[in-house]
FISERO-982050 format. One record per residue: residue in three letters; x, y, z of N, C-alpha, C in turn. Coordinates in pm, whole numbers, plus 50000, padded with zeros to 5 digits. Layout:
! FISERO-982050
   code    n_xx    n_yy    n_zz   ca_xx   ca_yy   ca_zz    c_xx    c_yy    c_zz
    Ala       X       Y       Z       X       Y       Z       X       Y       Z
...
***
This chain:
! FISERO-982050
   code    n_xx    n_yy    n_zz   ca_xx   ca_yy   ca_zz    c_xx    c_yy    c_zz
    Unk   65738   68281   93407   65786   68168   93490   65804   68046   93401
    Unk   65931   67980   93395   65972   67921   93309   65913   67774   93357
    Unk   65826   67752   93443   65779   67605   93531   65608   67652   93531
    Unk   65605   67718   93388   65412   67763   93400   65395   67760   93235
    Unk   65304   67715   93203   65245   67731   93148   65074   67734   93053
    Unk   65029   67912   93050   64938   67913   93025   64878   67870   92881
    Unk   64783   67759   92847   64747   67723   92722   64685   67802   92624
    Unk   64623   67855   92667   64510   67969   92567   64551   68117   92652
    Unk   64636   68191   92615   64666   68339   92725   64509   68380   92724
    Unk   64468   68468   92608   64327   68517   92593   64229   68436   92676
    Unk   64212   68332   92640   64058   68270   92728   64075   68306   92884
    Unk   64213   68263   92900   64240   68281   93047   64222   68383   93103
    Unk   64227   68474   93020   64248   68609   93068   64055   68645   93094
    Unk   63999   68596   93015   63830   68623   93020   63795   68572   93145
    Unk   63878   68398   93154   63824   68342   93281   63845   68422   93393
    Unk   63949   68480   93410   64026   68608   93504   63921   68707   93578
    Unk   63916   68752   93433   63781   68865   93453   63696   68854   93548
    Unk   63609   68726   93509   63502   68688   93514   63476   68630   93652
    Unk   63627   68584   93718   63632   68583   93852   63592   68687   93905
    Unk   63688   68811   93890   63706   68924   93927   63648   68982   93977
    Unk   63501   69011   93815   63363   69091   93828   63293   69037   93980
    Unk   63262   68851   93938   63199   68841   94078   63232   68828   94211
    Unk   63349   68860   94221   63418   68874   94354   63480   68771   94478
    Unk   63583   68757   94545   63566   68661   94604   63491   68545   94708
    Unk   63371   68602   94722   63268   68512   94760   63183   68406   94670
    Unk   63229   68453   94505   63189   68342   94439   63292   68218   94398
    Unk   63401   68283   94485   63489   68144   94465   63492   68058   94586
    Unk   63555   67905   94484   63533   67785   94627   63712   67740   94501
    Unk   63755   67673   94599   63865   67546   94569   63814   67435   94569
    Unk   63875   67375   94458   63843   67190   94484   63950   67139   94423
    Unk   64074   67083   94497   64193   67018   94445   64202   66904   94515
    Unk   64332   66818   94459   64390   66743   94472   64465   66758   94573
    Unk   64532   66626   94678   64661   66627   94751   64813   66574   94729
    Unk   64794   66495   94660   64967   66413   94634   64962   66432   94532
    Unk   65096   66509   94500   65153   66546   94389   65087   66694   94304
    Unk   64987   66732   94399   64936   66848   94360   65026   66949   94465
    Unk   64915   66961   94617   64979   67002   94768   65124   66979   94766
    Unk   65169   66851   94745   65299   66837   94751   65382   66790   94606
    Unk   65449   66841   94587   65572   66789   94500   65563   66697   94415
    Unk   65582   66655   94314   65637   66504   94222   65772   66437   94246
    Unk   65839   66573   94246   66035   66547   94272   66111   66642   94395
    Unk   66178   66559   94490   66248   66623   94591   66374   66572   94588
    Unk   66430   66728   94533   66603   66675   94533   66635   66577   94422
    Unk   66563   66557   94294   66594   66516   94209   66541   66330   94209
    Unk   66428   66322   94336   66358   66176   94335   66283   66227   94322
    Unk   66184   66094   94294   66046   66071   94267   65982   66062   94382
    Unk   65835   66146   94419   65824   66171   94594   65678   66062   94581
    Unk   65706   65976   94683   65591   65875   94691   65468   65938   94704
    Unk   65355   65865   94711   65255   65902   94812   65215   65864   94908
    Unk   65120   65912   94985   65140   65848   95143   65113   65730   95187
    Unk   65044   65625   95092   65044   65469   95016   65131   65446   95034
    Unk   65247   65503   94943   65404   65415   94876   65475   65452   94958
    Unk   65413   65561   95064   65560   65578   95125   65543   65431   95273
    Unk   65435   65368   95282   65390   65274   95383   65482   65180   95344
    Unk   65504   65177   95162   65546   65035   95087   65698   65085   95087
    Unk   65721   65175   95033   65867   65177   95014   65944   65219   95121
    Unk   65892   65269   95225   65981   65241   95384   65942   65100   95392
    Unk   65868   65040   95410   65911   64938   95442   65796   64914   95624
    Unk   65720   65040   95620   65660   65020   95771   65568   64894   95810
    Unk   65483   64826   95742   65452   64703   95744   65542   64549   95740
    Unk   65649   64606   95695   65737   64475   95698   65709   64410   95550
    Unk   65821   64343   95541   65861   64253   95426   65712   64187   95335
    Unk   65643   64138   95408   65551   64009   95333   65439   64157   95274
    Unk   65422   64297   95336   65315   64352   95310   65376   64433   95187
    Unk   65508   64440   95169   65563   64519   95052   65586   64499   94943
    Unk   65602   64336   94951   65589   64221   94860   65428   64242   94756
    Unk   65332   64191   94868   65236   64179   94865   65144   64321   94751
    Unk   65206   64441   94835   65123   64595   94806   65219   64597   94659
    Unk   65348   64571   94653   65386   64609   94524   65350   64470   94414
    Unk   65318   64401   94464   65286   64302   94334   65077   64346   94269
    Unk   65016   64415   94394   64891   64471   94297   64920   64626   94277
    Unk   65045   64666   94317   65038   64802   94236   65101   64759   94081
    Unk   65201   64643   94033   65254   64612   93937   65161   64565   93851
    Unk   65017   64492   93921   64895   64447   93813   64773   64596   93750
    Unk   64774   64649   93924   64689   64794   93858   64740   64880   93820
    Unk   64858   64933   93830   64881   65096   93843   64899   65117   93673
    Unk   64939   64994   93572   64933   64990   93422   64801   65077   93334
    Unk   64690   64957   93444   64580   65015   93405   64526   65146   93390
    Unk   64541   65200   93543   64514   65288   93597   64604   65431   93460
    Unk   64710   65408   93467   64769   65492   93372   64748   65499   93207
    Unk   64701   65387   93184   64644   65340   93029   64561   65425   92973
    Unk   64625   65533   92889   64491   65637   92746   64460   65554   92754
    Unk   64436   65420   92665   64427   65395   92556   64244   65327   92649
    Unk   64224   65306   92793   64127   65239   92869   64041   65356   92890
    Unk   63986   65379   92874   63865   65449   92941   63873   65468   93098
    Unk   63773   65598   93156   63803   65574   93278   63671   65501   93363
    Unk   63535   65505   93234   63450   65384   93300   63505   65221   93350
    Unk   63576   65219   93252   63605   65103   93237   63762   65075   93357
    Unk   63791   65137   93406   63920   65112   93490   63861   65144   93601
    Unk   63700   65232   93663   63679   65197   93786   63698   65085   93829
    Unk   63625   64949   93790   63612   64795   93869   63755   64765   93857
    Unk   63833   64805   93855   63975   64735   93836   64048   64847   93970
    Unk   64004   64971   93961   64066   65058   94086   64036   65034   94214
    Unk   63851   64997   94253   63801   64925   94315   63827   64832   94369
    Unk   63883   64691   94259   63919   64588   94302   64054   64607   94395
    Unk   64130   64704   94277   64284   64739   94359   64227   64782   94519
    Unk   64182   64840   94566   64185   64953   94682   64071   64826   94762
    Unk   64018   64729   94748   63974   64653   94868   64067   64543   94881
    Unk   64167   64504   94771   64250   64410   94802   64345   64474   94843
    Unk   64399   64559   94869   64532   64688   94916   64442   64681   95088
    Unk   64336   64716   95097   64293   64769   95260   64289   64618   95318
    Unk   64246   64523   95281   64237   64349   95326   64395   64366   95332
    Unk   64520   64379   95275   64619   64348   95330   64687   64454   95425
    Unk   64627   64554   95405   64695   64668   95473   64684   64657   95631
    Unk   64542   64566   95680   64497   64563   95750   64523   64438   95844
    Unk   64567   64350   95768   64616   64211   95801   64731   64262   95845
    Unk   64836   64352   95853   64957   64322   95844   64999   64437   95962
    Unk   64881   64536   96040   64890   64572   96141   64922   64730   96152
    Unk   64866   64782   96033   64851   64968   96055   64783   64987   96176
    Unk   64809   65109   96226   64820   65150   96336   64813   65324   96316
    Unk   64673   65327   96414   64776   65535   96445   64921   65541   96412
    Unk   64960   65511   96496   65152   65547   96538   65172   65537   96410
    Unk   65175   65409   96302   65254   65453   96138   65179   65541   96084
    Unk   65022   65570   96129   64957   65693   96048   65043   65845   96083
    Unk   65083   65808   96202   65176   65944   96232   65327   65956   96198
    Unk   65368   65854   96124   65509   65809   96088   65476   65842   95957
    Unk   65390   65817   95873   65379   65866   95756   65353   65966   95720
    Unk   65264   66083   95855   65221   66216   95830   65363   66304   95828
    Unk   65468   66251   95929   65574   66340   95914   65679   66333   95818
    Unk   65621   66178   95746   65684   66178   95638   65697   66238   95478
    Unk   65533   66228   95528   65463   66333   95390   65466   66506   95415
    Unk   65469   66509   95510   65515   66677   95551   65584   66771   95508
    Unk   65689   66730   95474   65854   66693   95429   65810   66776   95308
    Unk   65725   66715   95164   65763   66720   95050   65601   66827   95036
    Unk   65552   66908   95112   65439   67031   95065   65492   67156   94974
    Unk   65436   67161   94859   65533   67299   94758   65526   67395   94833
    Unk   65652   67429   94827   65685   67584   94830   65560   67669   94806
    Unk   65535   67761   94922   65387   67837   94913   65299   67792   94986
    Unk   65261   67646   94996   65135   67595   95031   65076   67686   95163
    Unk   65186   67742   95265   65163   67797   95330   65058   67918   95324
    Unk   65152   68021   95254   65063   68128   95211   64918   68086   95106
    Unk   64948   67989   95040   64755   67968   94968   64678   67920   95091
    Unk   64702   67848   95191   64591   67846   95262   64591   67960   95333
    Unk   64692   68045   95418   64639   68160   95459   64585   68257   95413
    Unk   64581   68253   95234   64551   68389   95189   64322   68301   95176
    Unk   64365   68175   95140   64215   68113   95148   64107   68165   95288
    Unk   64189   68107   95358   64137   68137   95506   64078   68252   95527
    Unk   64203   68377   95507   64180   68552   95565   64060   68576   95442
    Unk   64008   68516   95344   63956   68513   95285   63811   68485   95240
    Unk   63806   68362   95351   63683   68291   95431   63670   68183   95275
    Unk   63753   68171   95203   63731   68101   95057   63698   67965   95099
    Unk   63631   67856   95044   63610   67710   95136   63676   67623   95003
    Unk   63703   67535   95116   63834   67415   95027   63815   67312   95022
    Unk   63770   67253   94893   63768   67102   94929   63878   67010   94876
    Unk   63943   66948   94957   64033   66883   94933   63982   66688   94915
    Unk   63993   66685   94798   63930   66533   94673   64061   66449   94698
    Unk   64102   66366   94746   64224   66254   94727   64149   66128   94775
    Unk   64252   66012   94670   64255   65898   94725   64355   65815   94783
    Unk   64427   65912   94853   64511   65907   94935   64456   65842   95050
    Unk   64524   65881   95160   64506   65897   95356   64436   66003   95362
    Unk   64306   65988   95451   64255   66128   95480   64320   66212   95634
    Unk   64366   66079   95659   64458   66097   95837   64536   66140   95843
    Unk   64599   66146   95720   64737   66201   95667   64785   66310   95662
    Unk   64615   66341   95491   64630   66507   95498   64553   66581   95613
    Unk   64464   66538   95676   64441   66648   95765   64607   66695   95905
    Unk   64653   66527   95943   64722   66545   96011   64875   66619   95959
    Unk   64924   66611   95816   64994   66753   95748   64926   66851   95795
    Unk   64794   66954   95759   64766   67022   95773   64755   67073   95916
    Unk   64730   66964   96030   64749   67022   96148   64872   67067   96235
    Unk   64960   66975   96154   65090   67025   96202   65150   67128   96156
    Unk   65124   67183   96049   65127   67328   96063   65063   67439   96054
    Unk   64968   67440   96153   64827   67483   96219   64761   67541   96119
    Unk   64715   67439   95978   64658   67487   95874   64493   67446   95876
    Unk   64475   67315   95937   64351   67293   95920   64250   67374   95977
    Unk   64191   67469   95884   64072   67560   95921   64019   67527   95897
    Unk   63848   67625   95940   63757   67539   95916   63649   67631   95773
    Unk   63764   67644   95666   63718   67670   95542   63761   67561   95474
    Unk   63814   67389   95522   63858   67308   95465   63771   67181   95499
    Unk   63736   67135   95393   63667   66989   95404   63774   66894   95332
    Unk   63802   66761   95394   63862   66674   95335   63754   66552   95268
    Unk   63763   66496   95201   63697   66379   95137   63839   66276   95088
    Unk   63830   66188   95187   63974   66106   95119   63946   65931   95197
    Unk   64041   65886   95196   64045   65737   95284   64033   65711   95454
    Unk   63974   65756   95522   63997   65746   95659   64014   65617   95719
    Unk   64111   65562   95801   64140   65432   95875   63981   65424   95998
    Unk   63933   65306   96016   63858   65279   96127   63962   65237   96201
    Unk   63960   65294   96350   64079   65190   96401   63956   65161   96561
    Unk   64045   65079   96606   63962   65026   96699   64004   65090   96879
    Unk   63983   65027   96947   63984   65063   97069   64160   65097   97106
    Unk   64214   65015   97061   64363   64950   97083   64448   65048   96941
    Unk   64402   65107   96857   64462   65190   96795   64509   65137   96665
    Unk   64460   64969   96646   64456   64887   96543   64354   64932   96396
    Unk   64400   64919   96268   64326   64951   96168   64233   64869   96169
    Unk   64113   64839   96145   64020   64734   96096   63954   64749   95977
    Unk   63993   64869   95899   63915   64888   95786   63881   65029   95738
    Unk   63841   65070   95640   63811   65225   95628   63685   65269   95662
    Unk   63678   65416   95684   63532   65414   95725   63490   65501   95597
    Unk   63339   65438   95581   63258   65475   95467   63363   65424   95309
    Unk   63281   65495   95228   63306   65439   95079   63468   65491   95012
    Unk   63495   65329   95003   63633   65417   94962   63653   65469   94829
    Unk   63750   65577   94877   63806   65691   94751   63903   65634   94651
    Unk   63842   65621   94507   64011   65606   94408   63991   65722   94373
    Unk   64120   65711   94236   64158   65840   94184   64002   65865   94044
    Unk   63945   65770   94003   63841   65780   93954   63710   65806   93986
    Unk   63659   65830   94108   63541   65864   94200   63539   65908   94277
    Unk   63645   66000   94251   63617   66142   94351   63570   66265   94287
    Unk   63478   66267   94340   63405   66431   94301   63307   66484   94412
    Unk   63299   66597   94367   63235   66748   94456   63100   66658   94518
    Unk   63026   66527   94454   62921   66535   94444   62867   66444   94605
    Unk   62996   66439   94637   63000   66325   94759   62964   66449   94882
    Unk   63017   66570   94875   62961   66655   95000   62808   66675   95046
    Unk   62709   66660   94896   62582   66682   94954   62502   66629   95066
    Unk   62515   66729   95114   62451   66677   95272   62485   66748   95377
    Unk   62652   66812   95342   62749   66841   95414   62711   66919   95466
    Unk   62804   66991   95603   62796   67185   95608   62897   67235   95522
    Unk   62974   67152   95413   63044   67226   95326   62985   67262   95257
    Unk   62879   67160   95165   62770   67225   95102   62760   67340   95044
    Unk   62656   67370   95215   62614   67503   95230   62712   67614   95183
    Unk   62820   67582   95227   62925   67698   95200   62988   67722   95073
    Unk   62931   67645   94966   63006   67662   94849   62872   67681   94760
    Unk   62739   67658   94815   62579   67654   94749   62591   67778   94657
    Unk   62652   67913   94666   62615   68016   94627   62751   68073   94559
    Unk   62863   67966   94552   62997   68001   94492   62970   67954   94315
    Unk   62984   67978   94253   62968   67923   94155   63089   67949   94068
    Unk   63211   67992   94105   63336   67972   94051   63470   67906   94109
    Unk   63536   67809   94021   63606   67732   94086   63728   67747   94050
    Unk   63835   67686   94136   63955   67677   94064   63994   67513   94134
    Unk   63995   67473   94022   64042   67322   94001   64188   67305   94032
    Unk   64219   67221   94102   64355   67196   94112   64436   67066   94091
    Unk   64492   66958   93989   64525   66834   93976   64642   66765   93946
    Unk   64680   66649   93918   64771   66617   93850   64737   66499   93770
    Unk   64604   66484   93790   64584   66363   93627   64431   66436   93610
    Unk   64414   66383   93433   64308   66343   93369   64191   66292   93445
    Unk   64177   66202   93582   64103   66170   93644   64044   66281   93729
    Unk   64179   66337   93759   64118   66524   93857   63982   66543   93841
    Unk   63971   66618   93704   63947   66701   93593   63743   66668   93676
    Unk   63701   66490   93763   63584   66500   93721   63586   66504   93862
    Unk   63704   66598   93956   63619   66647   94051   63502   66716   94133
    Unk   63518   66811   94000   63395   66888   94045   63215   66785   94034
    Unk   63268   66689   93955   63128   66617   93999   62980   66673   93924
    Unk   62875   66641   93966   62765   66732   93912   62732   66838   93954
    Unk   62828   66921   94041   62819   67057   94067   62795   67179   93991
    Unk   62698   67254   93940   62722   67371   93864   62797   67468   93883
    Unk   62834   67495   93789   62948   67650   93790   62878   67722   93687
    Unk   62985   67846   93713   62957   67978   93606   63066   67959   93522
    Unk   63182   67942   93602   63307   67993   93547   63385   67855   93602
    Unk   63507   67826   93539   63612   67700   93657   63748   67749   93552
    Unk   63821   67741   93682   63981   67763   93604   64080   67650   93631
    Unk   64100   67527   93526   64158   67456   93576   64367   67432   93588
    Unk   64385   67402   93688   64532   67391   93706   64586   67293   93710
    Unk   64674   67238   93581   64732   67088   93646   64852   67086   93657
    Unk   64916   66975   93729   65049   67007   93783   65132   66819   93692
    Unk   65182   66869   93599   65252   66776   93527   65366   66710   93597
    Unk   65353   66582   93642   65464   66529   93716   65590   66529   93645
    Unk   65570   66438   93500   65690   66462   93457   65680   66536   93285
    Unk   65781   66578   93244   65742   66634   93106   65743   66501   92987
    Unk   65633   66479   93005   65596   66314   92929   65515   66415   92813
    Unk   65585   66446   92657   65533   66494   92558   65340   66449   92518
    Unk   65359   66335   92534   65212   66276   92496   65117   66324   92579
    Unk   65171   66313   92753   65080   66342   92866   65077   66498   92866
    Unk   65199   66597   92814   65194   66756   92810   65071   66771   92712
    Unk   65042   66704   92581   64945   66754   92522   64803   66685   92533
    Unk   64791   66604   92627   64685   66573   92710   64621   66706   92844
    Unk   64737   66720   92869   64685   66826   92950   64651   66961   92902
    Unk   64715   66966   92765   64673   67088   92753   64554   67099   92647
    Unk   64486   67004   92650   64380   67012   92606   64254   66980   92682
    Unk   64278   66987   92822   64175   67007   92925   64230   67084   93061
    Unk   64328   67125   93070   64412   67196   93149   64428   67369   93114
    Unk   64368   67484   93210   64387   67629   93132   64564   67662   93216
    Unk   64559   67607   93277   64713   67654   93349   64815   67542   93346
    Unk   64942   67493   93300   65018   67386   93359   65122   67385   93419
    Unk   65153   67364   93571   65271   67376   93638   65360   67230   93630
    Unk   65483   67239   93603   65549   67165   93620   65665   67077   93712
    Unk   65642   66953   93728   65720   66910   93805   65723   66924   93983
    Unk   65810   67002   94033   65826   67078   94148   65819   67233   94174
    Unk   65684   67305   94046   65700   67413   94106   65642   67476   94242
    Unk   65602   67574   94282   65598   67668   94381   65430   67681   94326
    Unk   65377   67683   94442   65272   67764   94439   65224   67918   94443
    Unk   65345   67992   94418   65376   68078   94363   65290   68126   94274
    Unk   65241   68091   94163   65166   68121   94028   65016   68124   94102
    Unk   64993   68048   94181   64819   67991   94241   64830   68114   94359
    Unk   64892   68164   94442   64870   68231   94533   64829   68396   94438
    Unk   64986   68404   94374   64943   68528   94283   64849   68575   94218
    Unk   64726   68447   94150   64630   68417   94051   64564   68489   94195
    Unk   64501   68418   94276   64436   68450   94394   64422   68549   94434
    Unk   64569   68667   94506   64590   68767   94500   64483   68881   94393
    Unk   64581   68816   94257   64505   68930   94234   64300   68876   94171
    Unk   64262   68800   94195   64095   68767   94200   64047   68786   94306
    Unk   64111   68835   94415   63997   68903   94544   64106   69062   94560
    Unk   64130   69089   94488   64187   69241   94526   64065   69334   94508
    Unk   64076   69415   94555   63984   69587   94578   63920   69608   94414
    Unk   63796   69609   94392   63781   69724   94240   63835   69846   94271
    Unk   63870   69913   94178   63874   70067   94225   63718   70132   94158
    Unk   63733   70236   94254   63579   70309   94219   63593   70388   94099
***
């Protein structure tokens, strides 16, 4: 597949194994949603996220687009900067994402655009996504889905096409809204792309369901991914990243912490197949 590529064939092939031997009850998922789940490029654009797509429709109106794109023009530099550390760009992602929810909130989100944006983000899910959660599901495999996205978003994608099972935990941004269907704020601690990890479920009943999995398959599209899994132990982890664009510097970034790299707009195609064959039959 000319939109794959594996970095080390051999290691991969051990990691393979090693799934294999212990079967599919020792696997769990822990990926990403924008730009992983869905797309980088549709039809030859650049596919927002469910953020930009608030800013670049335009659903808040003029003063909030102004507003959201003049601190994405101060952070998003950062945020993308080798050259910064990623200790050091939390307090700056932080800062971004309480001054983004103070205006987001001033300016009158609502359910109704949370559902204007779910059908907007709908639109752009890769090719496949379908079949990886059904083959997860028939599978009983448990999913945690890490974004610092909308969590209203992706669950409400996933319900519209009767995906949200209950082998799926989300951890993402949830809106508080109030009586009247008004935003007032997020509930609990909000998610960037730098502090999300596995380590936020303890407590959960997802937990429980992944306590005795000890092999993963990682799923991302940045360097920040990578510390999803959190202080979780594993045996084994197979990681997958999904290269937005073929940026030479960022290709050999990834492939020096990345065992799989899909590119651009491919298919989940390669991830269902991987799957396929890591819970197939031993023969006797």
């Amino acid at each position: 597949m000319h939109d794959v590529l594996i970095v080390n064939p051999p290691e991969f092939e051990l990691k393979k194994k090693k799934f294999f031997q212990d079967g599919p009850n020792s696997i769990q998922i822990v990926t990403d949603f924008d730009r992983t789940l869905t797309v980088g490029f549709y039809k030859g654009e650049k596919v927002n996220t469910a953020i930009s797509q608030i800013r670049q429709n335009k659903l808040l109106g003029e003063d909030y687009t102004k507003k959201s794109f003049a601190l994405f023009n101060k952070y998003r530099p950062i945020e993308a900067d080798h050259n910064i550390s990623m200790e050091k760009k939390i307090p700056f992602m932080e800062e971004w994402w309480s001054k983004h929810l103070k205006i987001i909130v001033e300016h009158g989100m609502t359910r109704k655009l949370v559902d204007e944006v779910t059908h907007i983000q709908s639109r752009y899910m890769r090719k496949g996504f379908r079949n990886f959660f059904r083959i997860l599901y028939s599978e009983k495999i448990p999913v945690l889905i890490l974004s610092s996205a909308l969590g209203d978003v992706i669950e409400g994608v996933l319900e519209k096409y009767n995906l949200f099972t209950d082998n799926i935990h989300v951890i993402s941004n949830y809106f508080d809204f109030n009586k009247e269907g008004k935003a007032i704020g997020y509930k609990g601690k909000i998610i960037h792309v730098f502090n999300k990890d596995e380590s936020q479920i303890k407590g959960t009943p997802h937990f429980s369901k992944i306590a005795s999995r000890k092999n993963i398959i990682l799923m991302g599209d940045s360097l920040g991914d990578l510390k999803m899994v959190g202080q979780i132990p594993y045996n084994e982890i197979i990681r997958i990243g999904f290269l937005e664009e073929n940026n030479p510097a960022q290709l050999e970034e990834f492939k020096k912490h990345f065992d799989v790299i899909l590119f651009s707009d491919a298919s989940l195609d390669f991830v269902n197949n991987l799957l396929k064959n890591l819970i197939r039959k031993k023969s006797n």
